[in-house]
C-alpha positions as CSV (number, residue, x, y, z in Angstrom):
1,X,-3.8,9.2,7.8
2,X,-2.7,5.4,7.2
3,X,-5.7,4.0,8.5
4,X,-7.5,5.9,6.1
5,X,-5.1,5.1,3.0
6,X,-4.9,1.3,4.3
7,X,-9.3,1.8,4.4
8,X,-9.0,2.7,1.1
9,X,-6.8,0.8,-0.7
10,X,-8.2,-2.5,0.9
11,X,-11.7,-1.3,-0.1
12,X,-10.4,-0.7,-3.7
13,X,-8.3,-3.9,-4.2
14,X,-11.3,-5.6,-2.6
15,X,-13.8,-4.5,-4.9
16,X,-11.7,-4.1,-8.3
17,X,-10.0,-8.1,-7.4
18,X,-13.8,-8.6,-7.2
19,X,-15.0,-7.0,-10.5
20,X,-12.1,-8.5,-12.3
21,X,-12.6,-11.8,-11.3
22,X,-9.2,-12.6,-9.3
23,X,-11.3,-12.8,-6.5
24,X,-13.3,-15.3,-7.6
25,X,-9.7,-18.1,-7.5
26,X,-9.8,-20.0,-4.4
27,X,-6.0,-19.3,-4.1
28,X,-6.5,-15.1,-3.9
29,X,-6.9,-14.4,-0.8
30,X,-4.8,-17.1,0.9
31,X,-2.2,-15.5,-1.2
32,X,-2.8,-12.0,0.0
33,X,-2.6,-13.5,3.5
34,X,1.0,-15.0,2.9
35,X,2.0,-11.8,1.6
36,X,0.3,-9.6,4.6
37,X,2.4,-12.0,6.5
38,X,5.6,-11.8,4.5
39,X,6.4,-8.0,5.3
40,X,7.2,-7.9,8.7
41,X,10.1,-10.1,7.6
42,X,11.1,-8.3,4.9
43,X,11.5,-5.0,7.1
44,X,13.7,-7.2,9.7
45,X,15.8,-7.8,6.9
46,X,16.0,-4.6,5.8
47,X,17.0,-3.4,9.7
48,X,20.3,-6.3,8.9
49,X,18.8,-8.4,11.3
50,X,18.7,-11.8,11.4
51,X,17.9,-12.7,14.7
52,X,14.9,-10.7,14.0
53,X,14.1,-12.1,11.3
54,X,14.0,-15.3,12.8
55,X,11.6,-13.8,15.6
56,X,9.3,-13.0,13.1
57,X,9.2,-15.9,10.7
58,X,7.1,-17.7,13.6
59,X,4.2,-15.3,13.3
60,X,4.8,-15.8,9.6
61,X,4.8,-19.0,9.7
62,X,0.9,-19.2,11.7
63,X,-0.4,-16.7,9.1
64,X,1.1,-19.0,6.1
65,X,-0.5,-22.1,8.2
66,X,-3.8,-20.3,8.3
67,X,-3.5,-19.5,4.1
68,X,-3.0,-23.3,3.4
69,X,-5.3,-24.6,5.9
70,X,-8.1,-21.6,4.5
71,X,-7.0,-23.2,0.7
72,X,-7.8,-26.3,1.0
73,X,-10.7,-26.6,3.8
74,X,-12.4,-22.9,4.4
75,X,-12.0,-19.6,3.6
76,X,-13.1,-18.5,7.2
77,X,-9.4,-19.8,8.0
78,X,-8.0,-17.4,5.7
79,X,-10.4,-14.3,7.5
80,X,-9.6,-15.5,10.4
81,X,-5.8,-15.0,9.7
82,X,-6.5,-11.5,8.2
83,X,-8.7,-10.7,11.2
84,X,-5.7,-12.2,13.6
85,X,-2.8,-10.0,11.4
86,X,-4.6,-6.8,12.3
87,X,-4.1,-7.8,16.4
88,X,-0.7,-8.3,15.5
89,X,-0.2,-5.1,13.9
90,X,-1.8,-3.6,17.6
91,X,0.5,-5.7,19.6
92,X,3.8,-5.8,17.0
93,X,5.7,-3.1,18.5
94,X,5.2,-4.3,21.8
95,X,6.0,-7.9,21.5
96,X,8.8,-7.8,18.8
97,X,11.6,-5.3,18.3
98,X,11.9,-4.5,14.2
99,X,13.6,-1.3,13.5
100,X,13.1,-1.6,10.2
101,X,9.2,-0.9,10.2
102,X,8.2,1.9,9.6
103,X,6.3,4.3,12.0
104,X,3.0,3.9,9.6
105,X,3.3,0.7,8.5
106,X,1.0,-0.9,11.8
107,X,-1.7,1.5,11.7
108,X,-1.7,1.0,7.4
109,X,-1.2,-2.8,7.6
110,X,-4.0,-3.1,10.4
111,X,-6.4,-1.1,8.5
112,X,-5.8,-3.2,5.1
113,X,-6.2,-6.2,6.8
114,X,-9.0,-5.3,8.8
115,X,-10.6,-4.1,5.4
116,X,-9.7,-7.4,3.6
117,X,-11.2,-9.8,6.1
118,X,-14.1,-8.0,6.5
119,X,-14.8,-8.1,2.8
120,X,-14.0,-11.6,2.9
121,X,-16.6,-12.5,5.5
122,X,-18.9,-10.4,3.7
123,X,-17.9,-12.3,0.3
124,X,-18.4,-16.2,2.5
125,X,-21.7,-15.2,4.4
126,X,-23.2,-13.8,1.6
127,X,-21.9,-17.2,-0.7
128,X,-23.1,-19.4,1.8
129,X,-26.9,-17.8,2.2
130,X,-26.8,-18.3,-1.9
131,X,-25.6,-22.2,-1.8
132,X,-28.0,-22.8,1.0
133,X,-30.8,-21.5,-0.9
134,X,-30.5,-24.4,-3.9
């Protein structure tokens, strides 16, 4: 059920953000990226640890690198991050201990994120066949 919801949702924020125009700021989706990356911490905060919260800020702290860099050269950086975020929502539970995520939150999270940088790529191929045909 939370792939489907995460499908969903990312397929909706995707296309409204679009329709709206928010989408259209450089800054959007390296800021959805940071904040992807921002909630594994929260929940280690939320178990009252801080040891693992210091374990996770270093994955935060690669997706956040991979935002910025996406900002200010390429937005592949920033898919690339997405893309990466959903193999860390596979390989969380095995690599770091966070008992304050919740039992849905990889399968949703992954799904989201797959969703988002897939959209993404979508958005930068299909941008870059326009440019290259001025």
């Amino acid at each position: 059920m939370e792939f489907a919801v995460g499908i969903v949702l990312g397929a909706v924020i995707a296309l409204s953000t679009t329709a709206i125009g928010f989408a259209r700021d450089r800054s959007f989706y390296p800021t959805v990226l940071i904040v992807v990356a921002s909630y594994y911490g929260l929940f280690a905060v939320m178990s009252g640890s801080m040891w693992t919260l210091a374990i996770e800020a270093v994955p935060m702290a690669v997706f956040v690198g991979l935002a910025v860099i996406g900002f200010k050269r390429s937005g592949w950086f920033v898919a690339m991050g997405l893309f990466g975020h959903v193999l860390f929502d596979f390989i969380h539970k095995q690599v770091i201990e966070n008992t304050g995520v919740p039992l849905w939150w990889p399968g949703f999270c992954l799904a989201i994120d797959f969703t988002l940088g897939a959209f993404l790529s979508f958005y930068l191929l299909r941008s870059r066949r326009r440019d290259n045909a001025l």
